[in-house]
C-alpha positions in Angstrom: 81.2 122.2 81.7 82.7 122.4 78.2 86.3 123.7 78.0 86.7 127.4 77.3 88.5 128.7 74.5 89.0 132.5 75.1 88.8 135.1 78.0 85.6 136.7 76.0 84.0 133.1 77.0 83.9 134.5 80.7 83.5 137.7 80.7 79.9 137.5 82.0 80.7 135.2 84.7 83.6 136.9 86.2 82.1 140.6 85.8 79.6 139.3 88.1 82.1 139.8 90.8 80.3 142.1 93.7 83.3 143.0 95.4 82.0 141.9 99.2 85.2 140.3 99.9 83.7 136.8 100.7 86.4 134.9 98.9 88.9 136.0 101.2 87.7 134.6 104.6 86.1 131.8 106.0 82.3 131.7 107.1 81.1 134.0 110.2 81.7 133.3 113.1 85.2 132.5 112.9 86.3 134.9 110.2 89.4 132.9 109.4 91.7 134.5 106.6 91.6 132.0 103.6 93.1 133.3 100.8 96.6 133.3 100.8 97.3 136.2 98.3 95.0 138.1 100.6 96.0 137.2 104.1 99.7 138.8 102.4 98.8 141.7 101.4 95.3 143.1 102.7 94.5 143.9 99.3 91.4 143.1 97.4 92.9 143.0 94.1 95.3 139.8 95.9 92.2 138.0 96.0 89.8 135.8 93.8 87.3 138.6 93.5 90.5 140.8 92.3 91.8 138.0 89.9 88.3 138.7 88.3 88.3 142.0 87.9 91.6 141.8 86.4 89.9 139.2 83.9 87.5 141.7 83.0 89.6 144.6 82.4 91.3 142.7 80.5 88.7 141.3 78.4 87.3 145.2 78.1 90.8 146.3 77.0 91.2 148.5 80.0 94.6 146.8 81.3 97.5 145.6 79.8 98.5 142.1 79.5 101.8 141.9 80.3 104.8 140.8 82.5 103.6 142.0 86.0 99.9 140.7 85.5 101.3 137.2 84.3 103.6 137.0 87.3 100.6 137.7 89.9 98.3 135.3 88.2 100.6 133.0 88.6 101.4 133.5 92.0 98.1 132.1 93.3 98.3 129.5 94.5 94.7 127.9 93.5 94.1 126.9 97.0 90.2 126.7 95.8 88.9 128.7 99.0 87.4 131.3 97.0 85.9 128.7 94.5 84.4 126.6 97.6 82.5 130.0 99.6 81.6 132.1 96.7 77.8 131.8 96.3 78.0 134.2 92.8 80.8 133.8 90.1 80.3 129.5 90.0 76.7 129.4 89.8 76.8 132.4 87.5 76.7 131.2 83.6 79.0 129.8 81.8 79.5 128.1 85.3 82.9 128.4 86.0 85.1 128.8 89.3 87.6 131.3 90.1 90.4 129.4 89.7 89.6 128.2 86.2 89.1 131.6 85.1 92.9 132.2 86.4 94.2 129.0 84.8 92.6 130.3 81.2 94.0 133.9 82.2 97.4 131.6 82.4 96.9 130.0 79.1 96.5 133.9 77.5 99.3 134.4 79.2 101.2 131.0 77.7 100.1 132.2 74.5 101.5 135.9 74.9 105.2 134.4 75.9 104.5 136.2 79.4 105.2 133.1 81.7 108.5 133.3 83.7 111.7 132.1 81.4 112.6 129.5 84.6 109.0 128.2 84.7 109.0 128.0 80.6 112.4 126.1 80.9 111.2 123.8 83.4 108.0 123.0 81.3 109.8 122.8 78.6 112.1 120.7 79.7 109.4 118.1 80.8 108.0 118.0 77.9 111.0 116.9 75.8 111.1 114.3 78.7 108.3 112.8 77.9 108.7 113.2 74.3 112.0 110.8 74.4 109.6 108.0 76.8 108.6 105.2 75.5 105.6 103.1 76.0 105.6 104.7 79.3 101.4 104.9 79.9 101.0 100.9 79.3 98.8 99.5 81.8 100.3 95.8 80.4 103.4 96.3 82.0 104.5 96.7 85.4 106.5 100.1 85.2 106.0 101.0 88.8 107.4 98.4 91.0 104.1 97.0 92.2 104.8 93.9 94.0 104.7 90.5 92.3 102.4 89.3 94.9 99.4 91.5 93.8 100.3 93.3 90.3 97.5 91.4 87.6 96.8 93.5 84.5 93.7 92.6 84.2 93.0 93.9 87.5 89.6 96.0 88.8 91.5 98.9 90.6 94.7 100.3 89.0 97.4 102.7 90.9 97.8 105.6 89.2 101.4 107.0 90.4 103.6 110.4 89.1 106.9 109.6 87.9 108.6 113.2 90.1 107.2 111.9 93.5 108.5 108.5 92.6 111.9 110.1 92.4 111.4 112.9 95.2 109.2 110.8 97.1 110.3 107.0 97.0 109.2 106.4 101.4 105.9 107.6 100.5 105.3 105.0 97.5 107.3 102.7 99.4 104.5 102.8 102.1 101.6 103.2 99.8 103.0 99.6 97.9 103.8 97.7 101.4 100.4 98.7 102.6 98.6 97.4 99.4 100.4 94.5 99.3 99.7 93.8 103.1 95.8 94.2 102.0 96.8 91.6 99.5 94.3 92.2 96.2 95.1 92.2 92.9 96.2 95.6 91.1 97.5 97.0 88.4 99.5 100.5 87.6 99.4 103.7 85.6 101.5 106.7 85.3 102.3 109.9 83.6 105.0 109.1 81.8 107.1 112.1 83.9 105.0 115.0 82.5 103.0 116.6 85.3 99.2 116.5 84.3 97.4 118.7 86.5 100.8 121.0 86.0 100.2 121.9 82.7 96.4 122.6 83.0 97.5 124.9 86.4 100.2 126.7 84.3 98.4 127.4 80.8 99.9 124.5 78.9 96.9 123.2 77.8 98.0 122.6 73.8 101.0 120.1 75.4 98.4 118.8 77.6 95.9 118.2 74.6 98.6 116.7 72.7 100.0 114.0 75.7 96.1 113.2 76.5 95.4 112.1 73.0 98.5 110.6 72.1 99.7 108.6 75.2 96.2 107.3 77.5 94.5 104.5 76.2 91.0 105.6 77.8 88.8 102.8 75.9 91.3 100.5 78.1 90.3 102.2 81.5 86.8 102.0 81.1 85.5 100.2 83.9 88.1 100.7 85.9 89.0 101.8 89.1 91.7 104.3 89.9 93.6 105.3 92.9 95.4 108.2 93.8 98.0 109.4 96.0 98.1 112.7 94.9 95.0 114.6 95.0 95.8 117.4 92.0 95.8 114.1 89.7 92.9 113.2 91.0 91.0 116.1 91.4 92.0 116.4 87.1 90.6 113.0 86.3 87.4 113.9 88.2 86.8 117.1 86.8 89.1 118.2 83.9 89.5 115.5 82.0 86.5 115.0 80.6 87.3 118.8 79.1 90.0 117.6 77.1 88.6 114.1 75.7 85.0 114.2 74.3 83.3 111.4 75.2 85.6 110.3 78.5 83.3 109.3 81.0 84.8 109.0 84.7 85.9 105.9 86.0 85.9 104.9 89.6 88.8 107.3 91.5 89.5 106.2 95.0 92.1 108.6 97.3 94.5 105.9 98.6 93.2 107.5 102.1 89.8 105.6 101.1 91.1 102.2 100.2 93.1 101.9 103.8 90.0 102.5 105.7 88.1 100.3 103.9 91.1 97.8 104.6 91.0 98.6 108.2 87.4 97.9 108.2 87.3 94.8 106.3 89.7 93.6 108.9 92.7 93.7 106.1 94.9 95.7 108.0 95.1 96.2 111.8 96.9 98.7 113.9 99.6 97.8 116.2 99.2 98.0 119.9 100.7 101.6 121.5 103.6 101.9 124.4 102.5 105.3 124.6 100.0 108.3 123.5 101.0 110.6 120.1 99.3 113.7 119.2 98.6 114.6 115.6 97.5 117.4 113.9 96.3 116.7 110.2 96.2 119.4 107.3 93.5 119.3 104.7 95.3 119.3 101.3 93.3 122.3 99.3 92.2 119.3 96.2 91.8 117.0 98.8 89.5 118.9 101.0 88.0 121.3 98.7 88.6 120.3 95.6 87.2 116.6 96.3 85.5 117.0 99.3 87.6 114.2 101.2 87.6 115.2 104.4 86.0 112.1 106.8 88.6 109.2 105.6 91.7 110.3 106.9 90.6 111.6 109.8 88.4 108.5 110.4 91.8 106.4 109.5 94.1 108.1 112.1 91.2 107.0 114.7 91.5 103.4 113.9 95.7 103.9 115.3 96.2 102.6 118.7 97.2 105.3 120.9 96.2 108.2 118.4 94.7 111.6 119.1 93.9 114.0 116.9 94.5 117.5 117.7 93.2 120.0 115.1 94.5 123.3 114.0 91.9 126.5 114.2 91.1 126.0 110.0 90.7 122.8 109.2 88.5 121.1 106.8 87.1 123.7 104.0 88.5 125.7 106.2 92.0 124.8 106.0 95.0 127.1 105.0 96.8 126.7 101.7 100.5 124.6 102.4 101.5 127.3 100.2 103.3 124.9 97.8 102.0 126.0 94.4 102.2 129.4 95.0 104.6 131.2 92.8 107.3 133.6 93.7 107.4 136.1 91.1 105.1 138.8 92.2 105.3 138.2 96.2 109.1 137.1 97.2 109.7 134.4 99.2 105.3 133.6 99.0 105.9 129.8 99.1 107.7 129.6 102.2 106.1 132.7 104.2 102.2 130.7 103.2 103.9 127.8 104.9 105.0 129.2 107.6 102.0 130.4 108.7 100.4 126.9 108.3 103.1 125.4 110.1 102.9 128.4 113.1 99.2 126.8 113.7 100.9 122.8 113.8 103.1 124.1 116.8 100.5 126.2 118.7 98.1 122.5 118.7 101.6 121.2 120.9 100.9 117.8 118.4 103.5 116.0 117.7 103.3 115.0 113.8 101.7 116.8 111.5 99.7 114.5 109.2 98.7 115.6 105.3 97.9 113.6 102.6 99.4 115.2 99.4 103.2 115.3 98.5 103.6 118.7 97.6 102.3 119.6 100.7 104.9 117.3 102.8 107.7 118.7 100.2 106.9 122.3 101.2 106.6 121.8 104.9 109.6 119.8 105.3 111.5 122.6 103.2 110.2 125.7 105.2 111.1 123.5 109.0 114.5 123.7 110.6 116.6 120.5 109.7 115.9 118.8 113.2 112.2 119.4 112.3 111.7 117.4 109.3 110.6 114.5 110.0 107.6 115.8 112.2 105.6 116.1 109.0 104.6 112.7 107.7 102.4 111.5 104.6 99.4 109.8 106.1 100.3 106.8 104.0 103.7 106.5 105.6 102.1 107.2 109.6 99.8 104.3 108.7 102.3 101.5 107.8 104.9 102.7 110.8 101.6 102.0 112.8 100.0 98.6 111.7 100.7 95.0 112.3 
């Protein structure tokens, strides 16, 4: 799908909206509430079908675009549940989901000055960041710590890694480099240079985002290659936003790093320690992950293969998990963030498990925020569960 330009692009796709409230709960029997803006407020304009009605007035001129309708658009959280059940607004043309109509709603509202002075700060702030880098996207160089052992530029598979969660987050990408190293094959590295990719698409940014795409990836240099992700927003953009942005891209190889260690395991390259005694754990589907990549089989499948494992799942799970909550905004519901994770977390406790497993760092950074201080370190990265369990 080509990139739009202009709310008028979809105006036919999101007035196609029906109003039967589908995007807000799972499939019968179970009825579970999906969408989080929804499941707050009971209210169908808090809800993907809403969001497109909203679209359309504006497009027709029959709402105003300012403050208030900026600050709800960017309060949802773009957990793709509406995108993944609706049988209408993505197979209606120009074939485009929900949430990308919000995102381009977003940019309008970029364009207008409407986004929230904190959020433009921080944005801004990034992008000066990144402006000041240099050389940062090289795959000749090893910028990310990648052990000796294994890092070859020349490499098949490169490890693409964000430079925020390598500050915020330094035990998962420790675990994610021992584990690769204790599979042992060459591999190179790639990162963003500190400026958050599928950020700037999710908040409107998309000139910046333009600007750092063309200026700082060599893609000629990546074709061929094979790309793996610990974050599944990056990788979910590479799959299917990129190509948007740079004409003629095609898509190289991604792999979740969830993918490579069960292929490991299975090759016999890493092997699971022997258990003194029995752990429950309860996994959440990250909402790119799960629905936005369909990776749903390897982790679970992974857990499995760890001596003295069970896996206890919560009520929605798989497409039909519940949003972490963690890229929900806070301007037009207070405190949204934390009260989204606290329902996700309320269904963890009720399995009596004791981890809860996900495999995306903004979901481990919101959970571990929203849980009492003795709490925290029941939510684990899968990467980091795997290496405390292996040989």
């Amino acid at each position: 799908m080509k990139l739009m330009n202009g709310l008028v692009d979809v105006r036919k796709a999101a007035g196609n909206c029906i109003r039967c409230n589908v995007c807000t709960y799972s499939e019968w029997p179970e009825n579970y509430p999906l969408c989080p803006m929804y499941s707050h407020e009971k209210c169908f304009t808090y809800s993907g079908g809403g969001l497109m009605y909203i679209a359309k007035s504006l497009i027709d001129n029959k709402l105003n675009f300012d403050s208030k309708v900026a600050d709800l658009l960017y309060t949802c959280p773009g957990c793709l549940a509406c995108d993944d059940i609706c049988e209408i607004i993505p197979y209606s043309e120009p074939y485009i989901s929900h949430s990308d109509i919000v995102r381009l709603m977003r940019r309008e509202a970029v364009r207008r000055g409407l986004i929230s002075p904190m959020k433009l700060k921080e944005i801004q702030a990034q992008i000066k960041s990144y402006e000041k880098a240099v050389s940062s996207i090289n795959i000749n160089h090893n910028i990310l710590g990648i052990p000796k052992s294994i890092y070859n530029n020349n490499a098949q598979r490169l490890l693409f890694l964000e430079w925020s969660f390598l500050r915020s987050q330094k035990k998962v990408y420790k675990s994610v480099l021992s584990l690769l190293e204790k599979i042992g094959e060459p591999i190179g590295g790639i990162s963003d240079s500190g400026l958050s990719i599928p950020e700037l698409y999710d908040l409107g940014f998309w000139d910046e985002l333009k600007k750092y795409l063309n200026t700082k990836f060599d893609f000629p240099r990546l074709k061929g290659k094979q790309l793996i992700f610990v974050n599944p927003h990056f990788q979910e953009f590479f799959e299917s936003k990129l190509a948007k942005f740079i004409p003629g891209y095609e898509n190289t190889r991604s792999w979740h790093i969830s993918e490579v260690l069960l292929e490991s395991f299975k090759r016999g390259k890493l092997r699971s320690k022997r258990a003194s005694k029995k752990i429950i754990v309860s996994f959440h589907d990250p909402c790119y992950l799960g629905r936005g990549l369909k990776i749903y089989d390897p982790p679970r499948s992974l857990l499995s293969l760890i001596d003295g494992v069970e896996l206890k799942e919560m009520d929605r799970n798989r497409r039909n998990s519940f949003c972490c909550g963690a890229r929900a905004g806070n301007n037009y519901f207070l405190d949204f963030s934390r009260k989204t994770a606290m329902k996700r977390l309320k269904e963890f406790k009720e399995t009596g498990a004791d981890f809860l497993i996900t495999a995306c760092p903004y979901c481990k950074v919101i959970f571990q925020k929203t849980l009492n201080k003795g709490e925290k370190n029941r939510v684990k990265d899968l990467t980091e569960f795997v290496e405390e369990h292996i040989e």
